[in-house]
Structure formats: C-alpha cells, structure tokens
MOPAC internal coordinates of N, CA, C and O (Angstrom, degrees):
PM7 1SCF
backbone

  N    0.0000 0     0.00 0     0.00 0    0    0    0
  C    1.4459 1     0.00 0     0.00 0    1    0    0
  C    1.5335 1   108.36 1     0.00 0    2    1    0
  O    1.2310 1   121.43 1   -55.66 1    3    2    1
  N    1.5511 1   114.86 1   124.34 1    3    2    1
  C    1.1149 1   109.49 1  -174.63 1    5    3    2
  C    1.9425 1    94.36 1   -88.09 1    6    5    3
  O    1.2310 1   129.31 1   -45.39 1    7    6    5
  N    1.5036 1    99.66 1   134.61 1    7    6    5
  C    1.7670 1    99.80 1   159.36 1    9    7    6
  C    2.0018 1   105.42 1  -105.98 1   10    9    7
  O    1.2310 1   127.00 1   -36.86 1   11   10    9
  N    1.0598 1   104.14 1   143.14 1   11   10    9
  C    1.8861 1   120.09 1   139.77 1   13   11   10
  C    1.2428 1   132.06 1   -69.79 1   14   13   11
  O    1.2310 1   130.61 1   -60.00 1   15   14   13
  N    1.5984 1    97.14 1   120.00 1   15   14   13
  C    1.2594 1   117.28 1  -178.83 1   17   15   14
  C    1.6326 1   110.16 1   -45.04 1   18   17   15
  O    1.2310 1   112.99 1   146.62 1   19   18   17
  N    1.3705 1   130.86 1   -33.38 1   19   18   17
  C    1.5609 1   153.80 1   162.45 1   21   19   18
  C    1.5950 1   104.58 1   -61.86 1   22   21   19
  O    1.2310 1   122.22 1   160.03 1   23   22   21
  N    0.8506 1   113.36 1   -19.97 1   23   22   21
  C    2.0146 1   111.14 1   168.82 1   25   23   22
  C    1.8368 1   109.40 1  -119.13 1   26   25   23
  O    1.2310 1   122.11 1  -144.03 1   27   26   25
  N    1.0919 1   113.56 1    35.97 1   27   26   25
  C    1.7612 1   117.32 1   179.83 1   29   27   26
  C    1.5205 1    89.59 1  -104.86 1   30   29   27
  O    1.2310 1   120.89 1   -37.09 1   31   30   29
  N    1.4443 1   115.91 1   142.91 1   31   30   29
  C    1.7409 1   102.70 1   163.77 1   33   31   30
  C    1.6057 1    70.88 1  -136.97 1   34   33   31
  O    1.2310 1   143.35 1   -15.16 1   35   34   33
  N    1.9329 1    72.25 1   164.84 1   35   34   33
  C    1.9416 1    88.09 1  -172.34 1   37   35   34
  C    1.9064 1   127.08 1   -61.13 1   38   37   35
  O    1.2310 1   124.80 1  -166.50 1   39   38   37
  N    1.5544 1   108.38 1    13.50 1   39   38   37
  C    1.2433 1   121.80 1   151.72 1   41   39   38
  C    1.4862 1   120.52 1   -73.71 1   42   41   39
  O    1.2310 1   109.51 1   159.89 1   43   42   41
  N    1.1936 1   137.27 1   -20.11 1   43   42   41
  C    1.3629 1   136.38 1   137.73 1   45   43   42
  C    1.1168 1   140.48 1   -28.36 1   46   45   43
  O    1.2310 1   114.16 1   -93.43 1   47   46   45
  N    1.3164 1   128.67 1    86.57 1   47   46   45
  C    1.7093 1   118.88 1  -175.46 1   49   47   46
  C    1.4986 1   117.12 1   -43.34 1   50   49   47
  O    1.2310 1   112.11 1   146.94 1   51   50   49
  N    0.9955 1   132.48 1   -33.06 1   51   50   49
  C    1.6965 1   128.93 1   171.14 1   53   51   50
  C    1.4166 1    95.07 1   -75.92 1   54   53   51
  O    1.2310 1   100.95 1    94.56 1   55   54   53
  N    1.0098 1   152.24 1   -85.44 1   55   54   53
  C    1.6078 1   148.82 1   174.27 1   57   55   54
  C    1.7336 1   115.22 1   -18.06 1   58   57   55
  O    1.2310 1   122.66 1   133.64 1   59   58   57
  N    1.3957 1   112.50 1   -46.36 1   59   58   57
  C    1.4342 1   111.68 1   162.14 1   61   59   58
  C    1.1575 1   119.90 1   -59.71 1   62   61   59
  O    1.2310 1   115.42 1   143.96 1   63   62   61
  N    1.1255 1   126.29 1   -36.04 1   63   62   61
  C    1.5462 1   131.68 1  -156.54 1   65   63   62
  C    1.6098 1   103.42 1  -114.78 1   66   65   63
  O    1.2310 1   117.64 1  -154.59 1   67   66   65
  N    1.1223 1   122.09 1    25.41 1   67   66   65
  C    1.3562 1   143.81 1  -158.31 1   69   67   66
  C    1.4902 1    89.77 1  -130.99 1   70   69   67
  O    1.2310 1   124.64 1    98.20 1   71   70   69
  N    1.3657 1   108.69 1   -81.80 1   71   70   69
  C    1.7068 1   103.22 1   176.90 1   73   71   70
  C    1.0317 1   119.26 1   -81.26 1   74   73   71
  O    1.2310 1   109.58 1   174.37 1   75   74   73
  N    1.1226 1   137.15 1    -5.63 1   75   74   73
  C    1.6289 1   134.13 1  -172.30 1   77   75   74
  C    1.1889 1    94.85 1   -74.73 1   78   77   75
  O    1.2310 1   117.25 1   131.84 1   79   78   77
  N    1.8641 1   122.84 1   -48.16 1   79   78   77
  C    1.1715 1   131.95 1   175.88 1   81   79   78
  C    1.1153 1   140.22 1   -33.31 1   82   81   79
  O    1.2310 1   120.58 1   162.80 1   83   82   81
  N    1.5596 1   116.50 1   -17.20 1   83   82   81
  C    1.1862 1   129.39 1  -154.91 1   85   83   82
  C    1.8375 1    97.63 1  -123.86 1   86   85   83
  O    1.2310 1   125.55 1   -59.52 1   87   86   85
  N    1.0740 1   106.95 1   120.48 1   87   86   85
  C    1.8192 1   104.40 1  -169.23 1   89   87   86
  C    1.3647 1   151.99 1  -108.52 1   90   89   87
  O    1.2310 1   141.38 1  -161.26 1   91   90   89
  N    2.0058 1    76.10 1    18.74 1   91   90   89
  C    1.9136 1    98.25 1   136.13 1   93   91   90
  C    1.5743 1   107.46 1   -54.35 1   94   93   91
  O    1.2310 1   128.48 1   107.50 1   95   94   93
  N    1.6088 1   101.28 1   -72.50 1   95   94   93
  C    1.3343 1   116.52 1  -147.19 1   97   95   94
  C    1.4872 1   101.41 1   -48.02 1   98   97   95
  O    1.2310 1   121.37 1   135.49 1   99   98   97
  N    1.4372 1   114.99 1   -44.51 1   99   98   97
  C    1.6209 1   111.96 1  -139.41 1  101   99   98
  C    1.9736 1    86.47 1   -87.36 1  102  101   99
  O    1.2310 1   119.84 1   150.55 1  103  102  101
  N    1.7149 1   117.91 1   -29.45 1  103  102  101
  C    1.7988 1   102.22 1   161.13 1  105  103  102
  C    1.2790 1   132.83 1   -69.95 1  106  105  103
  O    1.2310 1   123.35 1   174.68 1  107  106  105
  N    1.7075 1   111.18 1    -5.32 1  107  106  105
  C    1.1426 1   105.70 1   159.03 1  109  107  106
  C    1.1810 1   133.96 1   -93.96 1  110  109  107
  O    1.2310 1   122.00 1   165.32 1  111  110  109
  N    1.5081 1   113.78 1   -14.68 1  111  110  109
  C    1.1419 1   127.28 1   169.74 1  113  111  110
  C    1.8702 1   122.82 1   -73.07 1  114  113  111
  O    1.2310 1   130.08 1   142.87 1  115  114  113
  N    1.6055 1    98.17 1   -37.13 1  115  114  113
  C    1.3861 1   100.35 1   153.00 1  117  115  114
  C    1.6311 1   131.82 1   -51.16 1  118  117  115
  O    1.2310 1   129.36 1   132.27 1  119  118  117
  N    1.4833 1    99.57 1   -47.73 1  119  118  117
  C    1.7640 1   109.16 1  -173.23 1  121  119  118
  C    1.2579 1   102.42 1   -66.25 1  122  121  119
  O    1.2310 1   113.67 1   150.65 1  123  122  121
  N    1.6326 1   129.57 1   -29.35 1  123  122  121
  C    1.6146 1   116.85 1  -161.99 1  125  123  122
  C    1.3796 1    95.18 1   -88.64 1  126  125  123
  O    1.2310 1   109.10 1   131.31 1  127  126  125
  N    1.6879 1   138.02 1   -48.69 1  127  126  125
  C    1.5470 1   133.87 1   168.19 1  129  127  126
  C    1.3638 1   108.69 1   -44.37 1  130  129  127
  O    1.2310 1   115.13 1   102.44 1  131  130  129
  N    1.0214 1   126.84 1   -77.56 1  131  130  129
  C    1.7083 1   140.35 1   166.06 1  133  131  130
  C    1.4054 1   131.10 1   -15.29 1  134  133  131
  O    1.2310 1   103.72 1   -78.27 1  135  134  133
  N    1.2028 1   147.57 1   101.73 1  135  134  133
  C    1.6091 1    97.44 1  -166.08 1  137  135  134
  C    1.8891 1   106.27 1  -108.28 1  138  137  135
  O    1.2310 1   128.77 1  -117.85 1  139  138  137
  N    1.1330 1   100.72 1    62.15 1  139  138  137
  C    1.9624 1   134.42 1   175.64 1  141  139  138
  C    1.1575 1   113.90 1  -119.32 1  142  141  139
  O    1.2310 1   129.78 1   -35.29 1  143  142  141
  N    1.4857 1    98.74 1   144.71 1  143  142  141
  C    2.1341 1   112.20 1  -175.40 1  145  143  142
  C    1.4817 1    97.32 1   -94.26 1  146  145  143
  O    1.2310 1   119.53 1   -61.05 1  147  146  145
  N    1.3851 1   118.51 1   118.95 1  147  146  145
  C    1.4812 1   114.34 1   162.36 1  149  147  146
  C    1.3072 1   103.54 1  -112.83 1  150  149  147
  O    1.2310 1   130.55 1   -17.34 1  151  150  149
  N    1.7631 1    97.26 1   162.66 1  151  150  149
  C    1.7018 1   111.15 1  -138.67 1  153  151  150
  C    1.8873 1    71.69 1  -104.68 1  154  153  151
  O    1.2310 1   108.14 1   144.18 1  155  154  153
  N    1.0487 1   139.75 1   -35.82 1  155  154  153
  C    1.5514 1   141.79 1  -171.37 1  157  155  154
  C    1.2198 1   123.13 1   152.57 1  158  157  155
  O    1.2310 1   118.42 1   -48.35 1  159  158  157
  N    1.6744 1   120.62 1   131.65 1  159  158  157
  C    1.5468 1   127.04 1  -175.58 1  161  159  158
  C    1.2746 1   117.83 1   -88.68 1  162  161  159
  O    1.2310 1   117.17 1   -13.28 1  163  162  161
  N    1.1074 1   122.98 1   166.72 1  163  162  161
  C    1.3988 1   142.86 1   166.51 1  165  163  162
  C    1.8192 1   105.73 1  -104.97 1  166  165  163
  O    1.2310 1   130.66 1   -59.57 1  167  166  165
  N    1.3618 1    97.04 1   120.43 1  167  166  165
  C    1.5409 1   106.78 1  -179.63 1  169  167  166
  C    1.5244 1   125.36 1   -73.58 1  170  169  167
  O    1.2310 1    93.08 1   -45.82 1  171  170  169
  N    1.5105 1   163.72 1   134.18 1  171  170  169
  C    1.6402 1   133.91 1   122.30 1  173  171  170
  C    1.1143 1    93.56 1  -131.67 1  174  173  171
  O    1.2310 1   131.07 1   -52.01 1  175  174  173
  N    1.6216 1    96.23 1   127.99 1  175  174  173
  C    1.5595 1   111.72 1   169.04 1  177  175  174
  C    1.3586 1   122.83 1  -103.05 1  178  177  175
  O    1.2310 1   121.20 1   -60.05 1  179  178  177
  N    1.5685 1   115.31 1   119.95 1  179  178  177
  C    1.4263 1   132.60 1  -178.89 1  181  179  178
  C    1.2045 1   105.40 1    88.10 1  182  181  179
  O    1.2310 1   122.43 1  -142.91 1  183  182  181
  N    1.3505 1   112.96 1    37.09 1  183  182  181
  C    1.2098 1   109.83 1   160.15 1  185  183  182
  C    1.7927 1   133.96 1   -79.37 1  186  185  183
  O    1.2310 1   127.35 1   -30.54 1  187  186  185
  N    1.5983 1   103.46 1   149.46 1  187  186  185
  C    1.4971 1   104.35 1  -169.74 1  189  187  186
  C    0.9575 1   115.15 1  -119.78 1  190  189  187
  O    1.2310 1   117.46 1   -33.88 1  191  190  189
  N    1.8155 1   122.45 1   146.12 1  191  190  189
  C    1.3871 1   125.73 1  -160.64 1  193  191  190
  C    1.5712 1    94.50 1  -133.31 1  194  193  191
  O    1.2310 1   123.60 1   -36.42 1  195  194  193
  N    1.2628 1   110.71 1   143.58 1  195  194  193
  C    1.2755 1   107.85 1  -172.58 1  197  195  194
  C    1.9975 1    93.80 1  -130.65 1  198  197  195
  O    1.2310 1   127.35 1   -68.37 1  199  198  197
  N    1.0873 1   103.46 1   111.63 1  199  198  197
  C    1.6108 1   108.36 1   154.38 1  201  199  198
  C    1.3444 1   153.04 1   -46.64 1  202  201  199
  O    1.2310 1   140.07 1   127.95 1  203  202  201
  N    1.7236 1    78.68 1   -52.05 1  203  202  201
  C    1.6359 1    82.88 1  -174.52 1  205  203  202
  C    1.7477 1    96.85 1  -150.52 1  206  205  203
  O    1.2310 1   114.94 1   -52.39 1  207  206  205
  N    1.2708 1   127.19 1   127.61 1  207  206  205
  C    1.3674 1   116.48 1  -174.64 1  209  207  206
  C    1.7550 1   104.79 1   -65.30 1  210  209  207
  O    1.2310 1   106.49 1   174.92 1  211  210  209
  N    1.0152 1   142.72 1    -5.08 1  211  210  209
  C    1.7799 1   113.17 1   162.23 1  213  211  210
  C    1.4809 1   113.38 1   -80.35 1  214  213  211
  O    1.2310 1   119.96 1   156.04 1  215  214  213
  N    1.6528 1   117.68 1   -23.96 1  215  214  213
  C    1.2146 1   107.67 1  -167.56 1  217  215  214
  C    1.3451 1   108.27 1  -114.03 1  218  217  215
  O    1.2310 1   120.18 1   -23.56 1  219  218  217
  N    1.7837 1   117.26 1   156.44 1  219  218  217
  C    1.2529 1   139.69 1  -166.76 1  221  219  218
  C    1.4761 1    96.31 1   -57.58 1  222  221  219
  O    1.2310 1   113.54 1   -47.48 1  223  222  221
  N    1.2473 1   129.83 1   132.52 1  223  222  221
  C    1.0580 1   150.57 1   130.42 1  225  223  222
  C    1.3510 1   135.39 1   -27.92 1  226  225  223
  O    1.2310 1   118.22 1   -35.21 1  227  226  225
  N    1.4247 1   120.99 1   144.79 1  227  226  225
  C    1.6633 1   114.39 1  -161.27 1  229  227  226
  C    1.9888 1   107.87 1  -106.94 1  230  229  227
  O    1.2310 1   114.22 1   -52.72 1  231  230  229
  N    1.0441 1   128.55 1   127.28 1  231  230  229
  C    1.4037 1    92.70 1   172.89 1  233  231  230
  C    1.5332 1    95.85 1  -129.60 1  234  233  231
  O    1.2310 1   127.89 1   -26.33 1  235  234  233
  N    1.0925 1   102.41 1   153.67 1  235  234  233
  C    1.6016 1   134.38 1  -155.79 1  237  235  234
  C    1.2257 1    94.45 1   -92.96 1  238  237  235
  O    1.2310 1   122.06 1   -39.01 1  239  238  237
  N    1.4934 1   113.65 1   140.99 1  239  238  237
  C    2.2307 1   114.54 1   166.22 1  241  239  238
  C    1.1507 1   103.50 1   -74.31 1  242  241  239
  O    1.2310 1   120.96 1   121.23 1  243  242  241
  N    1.5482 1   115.78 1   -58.77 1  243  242  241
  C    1.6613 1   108.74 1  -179.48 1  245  243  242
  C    1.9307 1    94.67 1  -139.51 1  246  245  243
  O    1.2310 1   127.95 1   -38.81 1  247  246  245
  N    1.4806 1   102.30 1   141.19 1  247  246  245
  C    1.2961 1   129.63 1   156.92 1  249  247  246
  C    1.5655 1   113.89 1   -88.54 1  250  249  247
  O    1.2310 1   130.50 1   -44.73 1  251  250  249
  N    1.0050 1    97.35 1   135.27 1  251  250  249
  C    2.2316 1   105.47 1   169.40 1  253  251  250
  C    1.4889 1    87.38 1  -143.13 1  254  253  251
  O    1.2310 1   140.51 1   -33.91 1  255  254  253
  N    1.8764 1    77.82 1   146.09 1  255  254  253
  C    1.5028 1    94.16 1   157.38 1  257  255  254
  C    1.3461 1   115.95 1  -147.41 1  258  257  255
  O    1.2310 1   114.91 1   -43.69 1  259  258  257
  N    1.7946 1   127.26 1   136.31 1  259  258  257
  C    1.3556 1   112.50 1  -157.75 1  261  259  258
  C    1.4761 1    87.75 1  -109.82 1  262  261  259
  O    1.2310 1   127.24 1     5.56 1  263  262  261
  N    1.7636 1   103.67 1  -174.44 1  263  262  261
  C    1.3269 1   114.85 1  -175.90 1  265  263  262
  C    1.3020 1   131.36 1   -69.81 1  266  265  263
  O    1.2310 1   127.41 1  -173.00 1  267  266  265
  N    1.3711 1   103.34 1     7.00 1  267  266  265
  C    2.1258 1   121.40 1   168.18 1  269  267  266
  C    1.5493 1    95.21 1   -74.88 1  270  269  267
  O    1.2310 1   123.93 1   137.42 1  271  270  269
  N    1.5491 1   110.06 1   -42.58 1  271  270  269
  C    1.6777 1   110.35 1  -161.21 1  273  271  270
  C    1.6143 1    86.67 1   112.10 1  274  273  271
  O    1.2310 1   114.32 1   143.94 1  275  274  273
  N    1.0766 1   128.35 1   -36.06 1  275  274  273
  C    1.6128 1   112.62 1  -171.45 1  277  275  274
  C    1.6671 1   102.26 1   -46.54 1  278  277  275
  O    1.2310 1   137.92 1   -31.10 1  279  278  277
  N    2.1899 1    82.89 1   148.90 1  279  278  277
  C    1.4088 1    81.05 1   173.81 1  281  279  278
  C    1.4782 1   125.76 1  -130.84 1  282  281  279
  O    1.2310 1   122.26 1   -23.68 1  283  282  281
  N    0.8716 1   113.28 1   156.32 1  283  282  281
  C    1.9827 1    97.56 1  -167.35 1  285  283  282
  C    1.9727 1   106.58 1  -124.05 1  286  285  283
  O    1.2310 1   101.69 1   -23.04 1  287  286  285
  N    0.5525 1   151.01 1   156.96 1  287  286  285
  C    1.2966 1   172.00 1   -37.76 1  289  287  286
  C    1.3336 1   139.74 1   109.85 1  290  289  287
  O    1.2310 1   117.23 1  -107.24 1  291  290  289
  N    1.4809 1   122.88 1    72.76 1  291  290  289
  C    1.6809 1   128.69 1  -139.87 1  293  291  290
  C    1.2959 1   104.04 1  -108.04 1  294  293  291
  O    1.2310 1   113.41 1   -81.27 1  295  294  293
  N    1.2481 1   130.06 1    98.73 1  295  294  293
  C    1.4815 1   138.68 1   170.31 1  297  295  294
  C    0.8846 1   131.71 1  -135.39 1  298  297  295
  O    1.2310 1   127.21 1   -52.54 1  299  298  297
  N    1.8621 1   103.73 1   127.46 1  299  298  297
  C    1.5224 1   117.83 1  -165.54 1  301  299  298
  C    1.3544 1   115.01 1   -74.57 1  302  301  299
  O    1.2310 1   116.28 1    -3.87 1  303  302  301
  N    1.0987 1   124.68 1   176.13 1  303  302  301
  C    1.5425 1   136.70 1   170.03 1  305  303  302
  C    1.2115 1   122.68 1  -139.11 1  306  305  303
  O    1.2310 1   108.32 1   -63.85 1  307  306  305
  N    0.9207 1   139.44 1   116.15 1  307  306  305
  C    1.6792 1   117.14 1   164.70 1  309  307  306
  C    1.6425 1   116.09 1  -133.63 1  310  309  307
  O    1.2310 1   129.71 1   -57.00 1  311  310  309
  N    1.4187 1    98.88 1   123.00 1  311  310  309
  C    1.1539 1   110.17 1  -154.42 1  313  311  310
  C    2.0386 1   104.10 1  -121.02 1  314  313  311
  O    1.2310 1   140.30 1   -43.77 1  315  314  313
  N    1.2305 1    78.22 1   136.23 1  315  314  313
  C    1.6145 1    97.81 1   175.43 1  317  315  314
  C    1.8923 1   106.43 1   -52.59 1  318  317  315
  O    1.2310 1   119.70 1   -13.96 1  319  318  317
  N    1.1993 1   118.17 1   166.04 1  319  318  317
  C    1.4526 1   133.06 1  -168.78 1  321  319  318
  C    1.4755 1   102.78 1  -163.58 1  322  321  319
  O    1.2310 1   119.94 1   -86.56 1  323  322  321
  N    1.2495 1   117.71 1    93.44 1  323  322  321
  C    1.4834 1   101.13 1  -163.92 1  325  323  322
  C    1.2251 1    93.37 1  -116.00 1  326  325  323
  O    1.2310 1   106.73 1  -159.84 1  327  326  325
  N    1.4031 1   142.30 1    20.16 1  327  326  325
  C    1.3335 1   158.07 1  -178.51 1  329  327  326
  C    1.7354 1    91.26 1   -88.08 1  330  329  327
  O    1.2310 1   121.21 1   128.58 1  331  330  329
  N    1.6448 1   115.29 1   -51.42 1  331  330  329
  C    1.5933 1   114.87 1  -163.12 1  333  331  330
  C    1.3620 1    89.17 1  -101.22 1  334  333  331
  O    1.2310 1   105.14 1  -144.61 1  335  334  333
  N    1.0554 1   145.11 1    35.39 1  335  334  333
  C    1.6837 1   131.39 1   160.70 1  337  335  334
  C    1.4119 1   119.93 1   122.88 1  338  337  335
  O    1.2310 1   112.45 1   -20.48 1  339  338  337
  N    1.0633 1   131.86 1   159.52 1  339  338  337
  C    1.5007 1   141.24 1   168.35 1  341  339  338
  C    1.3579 1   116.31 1   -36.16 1  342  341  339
  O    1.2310 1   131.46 1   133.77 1  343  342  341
  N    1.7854 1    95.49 1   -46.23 1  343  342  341
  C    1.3506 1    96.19 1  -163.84 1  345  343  342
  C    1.5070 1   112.71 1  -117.05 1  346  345  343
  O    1.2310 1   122.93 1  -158.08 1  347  346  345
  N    1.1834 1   111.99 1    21.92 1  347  346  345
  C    1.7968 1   124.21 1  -176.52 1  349  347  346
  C    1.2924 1   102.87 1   -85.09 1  350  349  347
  O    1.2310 1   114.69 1   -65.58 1  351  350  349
  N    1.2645 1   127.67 1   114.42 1  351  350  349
  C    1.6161 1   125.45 1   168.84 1  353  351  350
  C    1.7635 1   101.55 1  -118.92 1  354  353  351
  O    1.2310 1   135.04 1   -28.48 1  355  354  353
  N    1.3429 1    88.51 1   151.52 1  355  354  353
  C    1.6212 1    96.35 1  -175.52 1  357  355  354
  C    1.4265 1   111.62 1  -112.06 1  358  357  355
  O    1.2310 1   114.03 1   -49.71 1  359  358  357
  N    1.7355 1   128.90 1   130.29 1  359  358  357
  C    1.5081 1   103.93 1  -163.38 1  361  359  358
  C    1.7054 1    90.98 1  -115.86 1  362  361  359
  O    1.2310 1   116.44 1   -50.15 1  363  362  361
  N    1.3617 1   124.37 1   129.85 1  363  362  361
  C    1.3604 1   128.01 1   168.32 1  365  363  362
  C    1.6863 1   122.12 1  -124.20 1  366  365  363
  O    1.2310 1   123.65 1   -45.95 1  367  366  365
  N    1.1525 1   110.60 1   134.05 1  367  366  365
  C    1.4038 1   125.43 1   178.89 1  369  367  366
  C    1.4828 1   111.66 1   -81.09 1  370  369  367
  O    1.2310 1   125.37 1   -50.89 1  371  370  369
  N    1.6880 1   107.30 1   129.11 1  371  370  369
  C    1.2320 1    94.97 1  -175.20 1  373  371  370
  C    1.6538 1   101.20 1  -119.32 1  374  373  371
  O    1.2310 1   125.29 1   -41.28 1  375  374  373
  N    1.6285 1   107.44 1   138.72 1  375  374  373
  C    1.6592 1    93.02 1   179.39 1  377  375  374
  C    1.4509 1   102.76 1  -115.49 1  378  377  375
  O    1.2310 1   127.87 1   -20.88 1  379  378  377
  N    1.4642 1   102.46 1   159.12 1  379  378  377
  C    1.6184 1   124.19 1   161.26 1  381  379  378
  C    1.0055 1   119.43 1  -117.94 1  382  381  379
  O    1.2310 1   114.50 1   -60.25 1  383  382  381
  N    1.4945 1   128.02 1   119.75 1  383  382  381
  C    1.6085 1   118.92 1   154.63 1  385  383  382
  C    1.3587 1   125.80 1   -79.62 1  386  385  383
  O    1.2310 1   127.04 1   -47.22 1  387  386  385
  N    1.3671 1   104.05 1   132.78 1  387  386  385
  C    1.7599 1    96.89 1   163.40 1  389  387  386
  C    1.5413 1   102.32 1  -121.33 1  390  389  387
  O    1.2310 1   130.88 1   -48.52 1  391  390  389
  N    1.0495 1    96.61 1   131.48 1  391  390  389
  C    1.9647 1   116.73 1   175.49 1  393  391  390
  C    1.7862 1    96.56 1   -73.68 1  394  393  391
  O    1.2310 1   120.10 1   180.00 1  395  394  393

C-alpha cells in the first residue's frame, strides 16, 4: 500500500521520527510537555540498547540529550479506545528518565 507523505499525521512512526528528528522541534516539544528550559538536545532515532547479551534489547523512537547530560526517552503510543468508537484512537507519550 502506497501512503502520502500529505496523509502521515505525527501518529506515524516515520512522521514521528521525521520530526522528532529534527532538534528544534523535538526541544520544543520537550519544553511545552516538561515544564523546564532546555538550552538544546542531541538527537538518535530508534535507537537500541542492549543490557544484557541473553536478553532482547530495547529500542527507543527517539533519544535526546540536553546540556545537564539528562536523558529523556520519547515514545509514542497509539492506542485503540473501543469504549469511544471504532474509530477513536488515543495517542500518548510515554517518558523515561535515565540519570
């Protein structure tokens, strides 16, 4: 199935990782969730961290990192609601800190 770049909304994993990528967007998008001034991030999107070699590995949609070194962890969700309709989807961001 071909999709258009003109029909992606930022519930799209290529569309997320499209703008998240970019690091205006993804510090401003931090500062308005957040309620902290960051000075500017460091981007990698889909990045993978591996723990422990027997077990599966995690990979991240988008990594930032600001000028503390803190690091944040930007992942979408989009989740069905079948309570509000067929066609109601709910989109939530989930964060992680790592110190």
């Amino acid at each position: 199935m071909d999709t258009l770049l003109k029909n992606l909304t930022i519930k799209n994993n290529f569309m997320f990782a499209a703008v998240m990528s970019d690091e205006e967007n993804c510090k401003g998008f931090l500062e308005r969730v957040l309620p902290i001034k960051i000075d500017h991030v460091e981007i990698s999107t889909e990045k993978s961290i591996v723990y422990h070699p027997e077990y599966k590995g995690v990979r991240l949609d988008v990594y930032a990192k600001d000028e503390n070194n803190t690091r944040y962890n930007v992942e979408m969700q989009v989740l069905k609601q079948p309570a509000l309709g067929a066609e109601a989807v709910t989109t939530k961001v989930t964060w992680i800190w790592i110190f």
